[in-house]
GUPA-235813 format. One record per residue (C-alpha): residue number from 1; x negated, y, z negated. Coordinates in steps of 0.001 Angstrom, whole numbers, plus 500000, padded with zeros to 6 digits. Layout:
N
{num:NUM; xx:X; yy:Y; zz:Z}
...
END
This chain:
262
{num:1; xx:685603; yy:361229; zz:597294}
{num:2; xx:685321; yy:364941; zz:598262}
{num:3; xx:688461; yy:367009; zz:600103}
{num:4; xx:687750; yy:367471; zz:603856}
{num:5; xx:685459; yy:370023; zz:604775}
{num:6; xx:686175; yy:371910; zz:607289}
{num:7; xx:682365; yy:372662; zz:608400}
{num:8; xx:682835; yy:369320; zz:609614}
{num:9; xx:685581; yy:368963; zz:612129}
{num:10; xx:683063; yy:368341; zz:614943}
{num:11; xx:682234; yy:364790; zz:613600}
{num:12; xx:684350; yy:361815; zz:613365}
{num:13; xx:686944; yy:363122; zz:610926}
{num:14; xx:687673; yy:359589; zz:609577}
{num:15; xx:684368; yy:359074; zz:608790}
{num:16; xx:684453; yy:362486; zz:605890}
{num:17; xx:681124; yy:362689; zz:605016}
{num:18; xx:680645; yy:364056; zz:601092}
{num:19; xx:680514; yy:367708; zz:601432}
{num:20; xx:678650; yy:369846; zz:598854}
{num:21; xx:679893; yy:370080; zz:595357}
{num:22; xx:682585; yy:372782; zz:594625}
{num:23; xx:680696; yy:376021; zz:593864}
{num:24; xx:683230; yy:378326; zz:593688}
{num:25; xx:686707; yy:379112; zz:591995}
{num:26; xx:688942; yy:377799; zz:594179}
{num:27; xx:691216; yy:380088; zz:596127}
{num:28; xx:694296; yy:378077; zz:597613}
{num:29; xx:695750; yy:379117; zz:600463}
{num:30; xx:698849; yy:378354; zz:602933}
{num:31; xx:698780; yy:378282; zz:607056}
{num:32; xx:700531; yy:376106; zz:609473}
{num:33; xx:697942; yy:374454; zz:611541}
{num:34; xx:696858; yy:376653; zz:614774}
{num:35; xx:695738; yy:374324; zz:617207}
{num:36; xx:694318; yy:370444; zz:617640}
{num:37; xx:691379; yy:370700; zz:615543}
{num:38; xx:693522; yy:371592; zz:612575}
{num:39; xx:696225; yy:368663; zz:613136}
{num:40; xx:693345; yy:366429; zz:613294}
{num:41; xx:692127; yy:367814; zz:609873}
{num:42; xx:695352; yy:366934; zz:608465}
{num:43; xx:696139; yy:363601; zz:610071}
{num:44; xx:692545; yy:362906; zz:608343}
{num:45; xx:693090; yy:363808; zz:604975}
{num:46; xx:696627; yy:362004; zz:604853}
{num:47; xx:694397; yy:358881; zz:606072}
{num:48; xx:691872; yy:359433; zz:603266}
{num:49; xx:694513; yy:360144; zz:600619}
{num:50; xx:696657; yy:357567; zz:601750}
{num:51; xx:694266; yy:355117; zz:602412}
{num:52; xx:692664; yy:355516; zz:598946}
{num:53; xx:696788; yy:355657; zz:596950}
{num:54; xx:698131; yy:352329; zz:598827}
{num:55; xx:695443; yy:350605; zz:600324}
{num:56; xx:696395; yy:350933; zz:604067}
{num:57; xx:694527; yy:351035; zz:606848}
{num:58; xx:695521; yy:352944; zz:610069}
{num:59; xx:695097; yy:351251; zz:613515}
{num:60; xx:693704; yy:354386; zz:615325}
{num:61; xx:690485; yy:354244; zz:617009}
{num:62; xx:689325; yy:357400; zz:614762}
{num:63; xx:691090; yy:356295; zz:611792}
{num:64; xx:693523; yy:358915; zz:611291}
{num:65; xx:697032; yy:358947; zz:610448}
{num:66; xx:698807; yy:359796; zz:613321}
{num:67; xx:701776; yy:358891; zz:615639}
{num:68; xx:704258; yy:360296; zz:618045}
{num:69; xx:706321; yy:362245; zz:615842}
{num:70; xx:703392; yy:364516; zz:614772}
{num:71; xx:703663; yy:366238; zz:617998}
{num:72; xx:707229; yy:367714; zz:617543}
{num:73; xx:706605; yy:368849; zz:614045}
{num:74; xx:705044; yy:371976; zz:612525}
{num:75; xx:702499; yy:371308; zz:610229}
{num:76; xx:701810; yy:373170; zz:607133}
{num:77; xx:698276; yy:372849; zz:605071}
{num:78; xx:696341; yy:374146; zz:602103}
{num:79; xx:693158; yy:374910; zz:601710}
{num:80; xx:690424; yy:375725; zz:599002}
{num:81; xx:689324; yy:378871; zz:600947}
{num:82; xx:686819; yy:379567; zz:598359}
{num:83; xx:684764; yy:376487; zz:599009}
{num:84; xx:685966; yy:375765; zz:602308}
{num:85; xx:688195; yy:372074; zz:601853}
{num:86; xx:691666; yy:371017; zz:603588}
{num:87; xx:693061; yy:369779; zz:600497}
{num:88; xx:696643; yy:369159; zz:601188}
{num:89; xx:699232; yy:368859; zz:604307}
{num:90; xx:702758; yy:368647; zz:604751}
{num:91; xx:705006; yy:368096; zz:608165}
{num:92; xx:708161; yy:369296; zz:609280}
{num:93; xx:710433; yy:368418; zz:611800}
{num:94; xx:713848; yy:370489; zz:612305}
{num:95; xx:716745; yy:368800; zz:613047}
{num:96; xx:716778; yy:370120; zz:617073}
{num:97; xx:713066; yy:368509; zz:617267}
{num:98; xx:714014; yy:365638; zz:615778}
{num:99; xx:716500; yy:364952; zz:618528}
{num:100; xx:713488; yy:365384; zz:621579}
{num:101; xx:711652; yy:362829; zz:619313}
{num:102; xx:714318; yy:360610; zz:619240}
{num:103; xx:715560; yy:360911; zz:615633}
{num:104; xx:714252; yy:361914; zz:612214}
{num:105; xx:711643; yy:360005; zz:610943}
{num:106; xx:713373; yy:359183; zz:607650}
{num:107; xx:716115; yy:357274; zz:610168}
{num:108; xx:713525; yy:354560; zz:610558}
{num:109; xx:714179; yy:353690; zz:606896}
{num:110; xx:717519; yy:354626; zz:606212}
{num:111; xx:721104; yy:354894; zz:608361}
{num:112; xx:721741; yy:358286; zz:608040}
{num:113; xx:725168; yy:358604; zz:609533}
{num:114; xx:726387; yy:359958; zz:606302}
{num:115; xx:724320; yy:362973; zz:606874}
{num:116; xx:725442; yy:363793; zz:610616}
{num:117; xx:727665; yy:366334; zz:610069}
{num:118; xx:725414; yy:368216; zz:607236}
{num:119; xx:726273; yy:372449; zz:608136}
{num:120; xx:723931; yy:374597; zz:609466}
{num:121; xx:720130; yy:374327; zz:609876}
{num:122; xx:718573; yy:370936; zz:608667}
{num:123; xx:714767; yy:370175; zz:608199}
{num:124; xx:712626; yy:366943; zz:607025}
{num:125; xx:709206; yy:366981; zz:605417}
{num:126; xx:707152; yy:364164; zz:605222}
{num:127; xx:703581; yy:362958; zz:605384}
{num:128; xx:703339; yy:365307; zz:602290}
{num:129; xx:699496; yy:364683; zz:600403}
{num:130; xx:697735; yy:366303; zz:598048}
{num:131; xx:693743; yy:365598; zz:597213}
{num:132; xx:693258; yy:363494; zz:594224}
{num:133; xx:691002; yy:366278; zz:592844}
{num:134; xx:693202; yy:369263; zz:593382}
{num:135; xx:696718; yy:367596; zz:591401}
{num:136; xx:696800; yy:369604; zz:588564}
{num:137; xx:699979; yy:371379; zz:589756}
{num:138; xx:698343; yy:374446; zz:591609}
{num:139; xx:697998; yy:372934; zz:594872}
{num:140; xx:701688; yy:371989; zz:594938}
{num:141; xx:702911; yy:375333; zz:593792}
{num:142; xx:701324; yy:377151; zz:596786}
{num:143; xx:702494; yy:374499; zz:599363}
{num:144; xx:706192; yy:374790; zz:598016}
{num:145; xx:705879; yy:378701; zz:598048}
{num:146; xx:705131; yy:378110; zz:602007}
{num:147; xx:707700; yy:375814; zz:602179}
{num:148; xx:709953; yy:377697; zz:600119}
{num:149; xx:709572; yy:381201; zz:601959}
{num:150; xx:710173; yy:379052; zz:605530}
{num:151; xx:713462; yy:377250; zz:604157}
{num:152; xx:714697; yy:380775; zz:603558}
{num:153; xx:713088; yy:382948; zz:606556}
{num:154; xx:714501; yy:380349; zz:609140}
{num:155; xx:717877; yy:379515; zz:607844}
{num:156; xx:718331; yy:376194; zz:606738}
{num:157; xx:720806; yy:375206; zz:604946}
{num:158; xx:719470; yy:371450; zz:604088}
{num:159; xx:715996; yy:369563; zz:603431}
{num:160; xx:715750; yy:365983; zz:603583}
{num:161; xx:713139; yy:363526; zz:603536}
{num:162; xx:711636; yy:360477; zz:601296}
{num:163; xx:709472; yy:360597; zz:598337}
{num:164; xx:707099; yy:357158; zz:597746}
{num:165; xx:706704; yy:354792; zz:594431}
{num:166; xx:703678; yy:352542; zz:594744}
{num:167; xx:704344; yy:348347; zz:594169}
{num:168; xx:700759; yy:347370; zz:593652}
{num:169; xx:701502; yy:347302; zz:590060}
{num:170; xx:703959; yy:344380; zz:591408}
{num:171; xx:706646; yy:347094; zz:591288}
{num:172; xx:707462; yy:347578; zz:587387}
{num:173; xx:706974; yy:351455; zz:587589}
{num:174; xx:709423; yy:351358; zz:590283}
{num:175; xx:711721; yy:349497; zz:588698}
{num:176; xx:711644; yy:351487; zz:585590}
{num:177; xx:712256; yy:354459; zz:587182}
{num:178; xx:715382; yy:353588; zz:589311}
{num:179; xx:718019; yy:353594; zz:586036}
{num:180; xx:717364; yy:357229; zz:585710}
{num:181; xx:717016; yy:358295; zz:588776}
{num:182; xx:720597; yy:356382; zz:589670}
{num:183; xx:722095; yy:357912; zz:586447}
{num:184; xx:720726; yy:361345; zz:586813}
{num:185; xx:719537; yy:362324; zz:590370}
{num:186; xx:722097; yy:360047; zz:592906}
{num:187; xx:723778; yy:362288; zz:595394}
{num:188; xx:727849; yy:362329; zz:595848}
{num:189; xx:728416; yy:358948; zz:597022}
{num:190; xx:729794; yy:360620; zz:600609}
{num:191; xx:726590; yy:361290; zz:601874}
{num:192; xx:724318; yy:358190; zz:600241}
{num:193; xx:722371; yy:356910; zz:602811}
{num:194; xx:721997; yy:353324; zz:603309}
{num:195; xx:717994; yy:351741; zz:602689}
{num:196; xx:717262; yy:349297; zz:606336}
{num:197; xx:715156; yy:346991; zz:604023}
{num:198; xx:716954; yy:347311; zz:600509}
{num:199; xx:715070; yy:346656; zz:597334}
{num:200; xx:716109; yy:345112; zz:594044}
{num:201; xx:713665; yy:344625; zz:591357}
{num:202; xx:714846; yy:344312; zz:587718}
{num:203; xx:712892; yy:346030; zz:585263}
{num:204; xx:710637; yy:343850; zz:582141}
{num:205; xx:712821; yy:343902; zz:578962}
{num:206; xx:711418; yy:346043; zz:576762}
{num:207; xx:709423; yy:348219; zz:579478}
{num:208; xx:708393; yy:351128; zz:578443}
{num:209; xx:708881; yy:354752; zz:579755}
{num:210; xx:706952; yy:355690; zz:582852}
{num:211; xx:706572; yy:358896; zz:584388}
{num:212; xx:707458; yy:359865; zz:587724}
{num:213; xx:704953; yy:360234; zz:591037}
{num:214; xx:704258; yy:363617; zz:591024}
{num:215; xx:705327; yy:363944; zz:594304}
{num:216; xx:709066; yy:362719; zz:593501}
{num:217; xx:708950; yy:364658; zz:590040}
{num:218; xx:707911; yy:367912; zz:592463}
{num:219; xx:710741; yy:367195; zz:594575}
{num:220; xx:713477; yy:366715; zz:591754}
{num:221; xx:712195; yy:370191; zz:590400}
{num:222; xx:712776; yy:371749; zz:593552}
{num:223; xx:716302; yy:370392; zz:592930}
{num:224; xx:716350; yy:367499; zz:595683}
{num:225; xx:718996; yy:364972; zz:594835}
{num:226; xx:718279; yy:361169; zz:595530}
{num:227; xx:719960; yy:359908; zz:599016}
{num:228; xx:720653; yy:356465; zz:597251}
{num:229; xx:718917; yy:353238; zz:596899}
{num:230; xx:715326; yy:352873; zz:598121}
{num:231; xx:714111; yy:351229; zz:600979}
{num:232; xx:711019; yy:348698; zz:600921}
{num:233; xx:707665; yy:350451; zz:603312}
{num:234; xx:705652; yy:346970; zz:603793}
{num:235; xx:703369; yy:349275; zz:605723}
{num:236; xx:702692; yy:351319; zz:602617}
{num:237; xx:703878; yy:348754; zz:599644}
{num:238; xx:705788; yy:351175; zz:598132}
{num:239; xx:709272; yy:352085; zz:597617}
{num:240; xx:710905; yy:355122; zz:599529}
{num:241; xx:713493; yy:357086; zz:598316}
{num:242; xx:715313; yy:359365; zz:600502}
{num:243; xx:715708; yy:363095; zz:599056}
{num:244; xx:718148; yy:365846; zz:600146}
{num:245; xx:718198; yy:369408; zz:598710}
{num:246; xx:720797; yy:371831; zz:599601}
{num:247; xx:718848; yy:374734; zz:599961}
{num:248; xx:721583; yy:377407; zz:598583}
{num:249; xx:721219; yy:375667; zz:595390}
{num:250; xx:717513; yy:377026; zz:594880}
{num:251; xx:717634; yy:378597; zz:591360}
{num:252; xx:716872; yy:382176; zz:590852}
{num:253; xx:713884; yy:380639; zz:588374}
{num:254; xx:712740; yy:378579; zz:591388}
{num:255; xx:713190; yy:381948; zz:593688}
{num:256; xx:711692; yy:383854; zz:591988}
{num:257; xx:708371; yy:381577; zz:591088}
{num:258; xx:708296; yy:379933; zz:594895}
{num:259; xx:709296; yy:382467; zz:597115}
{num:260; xx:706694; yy:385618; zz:598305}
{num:261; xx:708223; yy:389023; zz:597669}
{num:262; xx:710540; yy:390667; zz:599997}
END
């Protein structure tokens, strides 16, 4: 399946007709979304992407992803401006939004009262997708640069929020990732959060190495530590781990890669 075009936000955006081949060099590009149109763009492509990575299906009457927290976050998307596709999204929700909407999102997963008293400016991302045919890194790399510049322009001092392992392989990648991650990644255990629906699964003997979700292996390169033990998404069938990066440990090889020139 295609990326969204965006010649065709007037239809049924759930409905993403095939749009015409790629013709050009793509040219990515960052924006937060401007108005409704946009936000339904997004909420569409995390439904396609979504839809096609974990099998779900959204109950909304236009298929979209969507729900109540998307309207106290700031949305941040890239597109293919050569060719004219939406071809990946991200949301953010600062820590004084979050408290209008009632909490973070990630708190429907995991207790975070270890996290309460973080310092300074905190921020979550999530609903973070990428087009299956734009993954080959570049895609990423200009929606962290965005992300990057805005942890830095606007202060904050922390970024949280959970990274997904698919379980429709019955949950042996998962479960041969979690050593590592536990051994390696693990934040101080003063501010491990605790999973609401905790998740044990012992890895094969003899399983062999796996790689990480690109999403989760973006993340740990960014230099997010892992909140704890994961927490079971039925919705999704996929393990969640939560992710926190203190942003004063960016690297000055991350700075200077991610963020735009002074």
């Amino acid at each position: 399946m295609q990326a969204l075009a965006l010649n065709q936000r007037e239809h049924n955006p759930a409905m993403m007709p095939a749009p015409a081949p790629v013709r050009s060099k793509p040219k990515l590009e960052a924006r937060f979304v401007r108005d409704a149109r946009e936000l339904r763009d997004a909420q569409a492509l995390r439904a396609q992407v979504f839809g096609e990575e974990y099998g779900v299906s959204f109950d909304d009457p236009d298929g979209l992803d969507r729900d109540d927290f998307d309207g106290f976050c700031e949305h941040l998307n890239v597109y293919d401006t050569a060719n004219g596709l939406l071809i990946a999204t991200t949301r953010l929700l600062t820590r004084e939004k979050s408290r209008l909407a009632g909490s973070f999102y990630s708190a429907h997963e995991f207790d975070l009262a270890a996290l309460e008293k973080l310092p300074g400016r905190v921020l979550e991302i999530g609903r973070t997708c990428v087009h299956a045919d734009y993954r080959s890194g570049a895609a990423i790399t200009v929606l962290w640069s965005a992300l990057a510049d805005y942890l830095v322009t606007q202060e904050f001092s922390y970024l949280l929020g959970c990274a997904s392992i698919s379980l429709r392989d019955g949950g042996h990648n998962f479960a041969a990732i979690m050593p590592a991650l536990r051994e390696q990644h693990f934040v101080e255990p003063g501010l491990r959060v605790t999973p609401h629906r905790g998740l044990c699964i012992d890895a094969p003997a003899g399983a062999p190495a796996t790689q990480l979700p690109p999403l989760l292996k973006a993340y740990l390169r960014m230099g997010c530590k892992i909140g704890g033990e994961a927490c079971w998404d039925p919705e999704f069938n996929c393990a969640d781990v939560f992710v926190l990066l203190d942003v004063s440990t960016l690297t000055a090889r991350y700075a200077q890669r991610f963020l735009k020139a002074g």
